[in-house]
N, C-alpha and C positions, 0 to 999 in steps of 0.2 A: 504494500500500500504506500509505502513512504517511498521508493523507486515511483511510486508514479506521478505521485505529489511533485516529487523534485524533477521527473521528466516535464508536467506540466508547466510548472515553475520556469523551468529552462527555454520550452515554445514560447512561452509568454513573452520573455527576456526577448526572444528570437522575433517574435512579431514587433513589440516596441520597439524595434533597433527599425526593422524594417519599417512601419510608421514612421515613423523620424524623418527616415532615407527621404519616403517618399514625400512628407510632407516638406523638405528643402526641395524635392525636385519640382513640387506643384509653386512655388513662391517662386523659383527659380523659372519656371515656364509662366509665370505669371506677369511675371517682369518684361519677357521677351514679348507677350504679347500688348499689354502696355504700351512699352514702346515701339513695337508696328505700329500701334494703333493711331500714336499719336504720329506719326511719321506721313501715314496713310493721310491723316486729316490734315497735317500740312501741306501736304503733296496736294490734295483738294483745292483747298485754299487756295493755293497758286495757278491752278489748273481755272478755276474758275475765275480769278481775276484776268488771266491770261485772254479767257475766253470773253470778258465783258469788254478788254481792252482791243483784241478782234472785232468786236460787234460793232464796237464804235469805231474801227477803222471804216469799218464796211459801209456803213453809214454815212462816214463822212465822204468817203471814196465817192461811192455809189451819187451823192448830192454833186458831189465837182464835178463828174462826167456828165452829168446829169446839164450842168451848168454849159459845159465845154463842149457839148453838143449840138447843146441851144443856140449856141456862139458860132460854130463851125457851120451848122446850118443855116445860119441864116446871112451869109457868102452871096455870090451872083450863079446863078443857076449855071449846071453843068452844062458841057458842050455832049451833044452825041456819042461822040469818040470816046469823053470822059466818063460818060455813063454807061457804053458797053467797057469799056477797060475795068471799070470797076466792077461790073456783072461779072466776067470773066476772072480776075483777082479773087473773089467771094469761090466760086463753083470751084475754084482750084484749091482754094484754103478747106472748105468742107468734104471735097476729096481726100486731102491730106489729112483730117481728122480723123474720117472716117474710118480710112487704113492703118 
């Protein structure tokens, strides 16, 4: 009876140790994932400023052409020649797309 007590006793010892182990490893995987996390969310943060600072390029882009369109069009009207050269210029660039 007392061999089993102290074999018990001894598992016991043998589990606590293991406990331990693992509860440094769960603190220790804890931390790792922490700081992903916070890594991850900076990585966001930047991604999405990056992206608002894109939007408003695009914006601002898109309005100047927009602008410089308006401007270029309103020139003195093309010659024939210049308005097939440029039908021709267009069918060849969309070609080249294409392929």
């Amino acid at each position: 009876m007392q061999s089993e007590v102290n074999s018990l006793r001894q598992r016991i010892s043998e589990l606590e140790v293991e406990k331990a182990k693992l509860e440094v490893k769960n603190v220790e995987l804890l931390k790792q994932v922490m700081k992903e996390s916070s890594r991850r969310e900076a990585e966001n943060i930047e991604l999405r400023t990056r992206i608002e600072e894109l939007e408003k390029n695009k914006i601002d882009t898109t309005s100047s052409d927009i602008s410089s369109n308006i401007c270029a069009r309103s020139s003195e009207p093309k010659s024939l020649e210049d308005i097939e050269t440029d039908n021709f210029l267009d069918a060849q660039s969309k070609k080249e797309v294409s392929d």
